[in-house]
C-alpha positions, 0 to 999 in steps of 0.5 A: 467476565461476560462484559470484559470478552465482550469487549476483547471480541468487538475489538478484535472484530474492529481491527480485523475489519480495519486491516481487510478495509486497508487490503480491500483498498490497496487492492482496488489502488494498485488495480485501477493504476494498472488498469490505466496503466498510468505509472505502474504495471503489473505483470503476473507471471502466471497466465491461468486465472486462479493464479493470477488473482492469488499473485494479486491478492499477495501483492496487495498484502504486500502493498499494505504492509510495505505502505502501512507498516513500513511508511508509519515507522519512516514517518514517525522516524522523519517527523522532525524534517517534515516540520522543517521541510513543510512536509516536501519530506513526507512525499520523498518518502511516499515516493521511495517507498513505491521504488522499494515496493517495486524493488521488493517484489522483483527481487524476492517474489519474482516467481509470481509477478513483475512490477515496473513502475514508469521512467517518468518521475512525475507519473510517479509523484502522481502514484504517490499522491493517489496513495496517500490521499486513499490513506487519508481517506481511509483513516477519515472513514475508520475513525 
C-alpha cells in the first residue's frame, strides 16, 4: 500500500514539475520576443507592477495551454498531411496557432492585456520556429 502512494505521489510530483517547466519556458518565450520586440508585442493593460506581472503570468498559461493542448490535438488530427507535405503542414499549423493565440486574447481577456503580432509574415514564421525548437528542447530535456 505504502509502495503503490508512493509511486502515485512521485507521479504526480513529475507531472506538476513537467507542467511548471513548460509554463516557465512559455514565460521566458513570449518575454524574450517581446523584449526584442522581434515579431510580437505585448502590452498589459494595467500600469502598476503587481498587475502587470499577474496579466503575464496568465498569458503564459495561456500561451502553454493554446500551444500544448490545442496544437498536440492539430497535430495528431493532421499527421496524415504532415507525412504527404514533409511536415510544411506541422509549421502552418504553428503559425495559426500564434494568430489564434493573438485573436484569443484580444477577443476575450482584452481587459488585461493586447497582443499584436507583426504585419511581417516571416517575423512570424520566425516566432513559430523559436517556439517549436523550445517545445523540442523541452520534451528532450523531460524525458
Amino acid at each position: 500500500m505504502n509502495r503503490q502512494l508512493f509511486t502515485l505521489l512521485e507521479l504526480m510530483r513529475r507531472f506538476i514539475k513537467d507542467i511548471v517547466l513548460s509554463i516557465l519556458i512559455n514565460a521566458g518565450i513570449l518575454f524574450a520576443l517581446n523584449y526584442y520586440q522581434f515579431g510580437i508585442i505585448i502590452e498589459p493593460v494595467a500600469k502598476d507592477s503587481t498587475t502587470v506581472f499577474e496579466a503575464y503570468v496568465i498569458l503564459w498559461a495561456l500561451f502553454w495551454v493554446i500551444n500544448y493542448w490545442l496544437k498536440s490535438v492539430i497535430h495528431f488530427i493532421s499527421t496524415p498531411l504532415k507525412w504527404l507535405s514533409f511536415w510544411i503542414v506541422s509549421i502552418l499549423i504553428n503559425v495559426g496557432i500564434l494568430y489564434f493565440f493573438q485573436y484569443f486574447i484580444n477577443s476575450n481577456y482584452w481587459d488585461i492585456a493586447h497582443v499584436t503580432l507583426s504585419d511581417d509574415p516571416i517575423r512570424v514564421f520566425i516566432i513559430s520556429i523559436v517556439v517549436s525548437f523550445a517545445y523540442a528542447l523541452l520534451s528532450k530535456i523531460l524525458k
